[in-house]
C-alpha positions, 0 to 999 in steps of 0.5 A, a space after each residue: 518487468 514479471 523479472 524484476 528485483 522486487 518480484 524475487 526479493 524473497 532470494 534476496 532477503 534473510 529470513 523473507 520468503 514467497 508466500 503466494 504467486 510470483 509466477 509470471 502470467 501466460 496467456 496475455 498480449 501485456 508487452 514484457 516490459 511492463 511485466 505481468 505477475 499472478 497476484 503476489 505476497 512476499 514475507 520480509 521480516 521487521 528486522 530486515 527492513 531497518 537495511 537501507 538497501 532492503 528498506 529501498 527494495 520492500 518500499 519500491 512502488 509496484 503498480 500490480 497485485 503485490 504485497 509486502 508482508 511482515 509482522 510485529 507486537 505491541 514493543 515493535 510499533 515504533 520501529 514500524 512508525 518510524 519505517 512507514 514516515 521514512 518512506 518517499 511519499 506519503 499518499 495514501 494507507 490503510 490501518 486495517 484494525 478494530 484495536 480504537 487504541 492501536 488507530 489512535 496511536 498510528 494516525 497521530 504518528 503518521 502523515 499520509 494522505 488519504 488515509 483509510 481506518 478501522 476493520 473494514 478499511 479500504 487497502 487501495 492506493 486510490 485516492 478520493 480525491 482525484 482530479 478526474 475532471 467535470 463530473 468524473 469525465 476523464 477527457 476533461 482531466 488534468 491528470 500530471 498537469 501542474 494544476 492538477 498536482 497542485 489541487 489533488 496532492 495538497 490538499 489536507 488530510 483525509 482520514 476515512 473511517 469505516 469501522 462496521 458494525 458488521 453482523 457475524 455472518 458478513 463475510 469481510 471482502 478481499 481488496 
């Protein structure tokens, strides 16, 4: 629900705090239940997320527009690789960067999915590979069938580079 405990873990946590949205959206015919949030970022610091409780809080799935956002340098990797292999499921990610160095050291630590890489990467939980049936007809999907968990989640690991170039004046697009 727009209520949720993920919505205001910024009261919850020290040090976290809102940093855009996390006003309920008016307007809409969306029923309560499923909640219906404006575009959301909340601050929780590194230090914060090595609590078990706040750990299973900040790494909640949400299926809507938010973010957690935190922040660390070069001596607070580790902590931040052994954060991200702690979680429950390894899907997909996105290692937003143009450090070459700093992407090696992360897609060898790590072990998700599809796994988007470089300055231009994609930060969508999307998939590519998907099973959304004979040609991308989803009538003829097999979507939550055990079939389809097998063929699209054991699959091997997809590391989708996409480093540029791009020219100075190219404007880089929010996801």
């Amino acid at each position: 629900s727009s209520d949720c405990a993920v919505v205001v873990m910024h009261h919850r946590i020290a040090g976290a705090k809102l940093l855009w949205g996390g006003q309920p959206l008016t307007g809409h015919n969306i029923p309560e239940c499923y909640g219906a949030i404006q575009p959301t970022a909340v601050f929780v610091p590194l230090k914060a997320m090595k609590d078990p409780q706040v750990f299973e809080l900040v790494t909640t799935e949400v299926f809507g527009p938010f973010y957690v956002v935190t922040e660390y340098d070069d001596d607070q990797l580790r902590t931040v690789l052994d954060l991200t292999e702690a979680m429950s499921h390894h899907l997909t990610a996105a290692v937003v960067s143009n450090n070459i160095p700093l992407l090696q050291e992360v897609l060898a630590h790590t072990v998700n999915g599809t796994t988007y890489a470089g300055i231009r990467a994609r930060t969508t939980g999307a998939p590519q590979n998907h099973w959304f049936g004979p040609a991308g007809d989803p009538r003829g999907a097999g979507i939550g069938t055990p079939e389809a968990i097998r063929l699209v989640w054991s699959c091997h690991r997809e590391i989708i580079h996409d480093f540029g170039p791009c020219p100075a004046s190219h404007q880089l697009k929010q996801s």
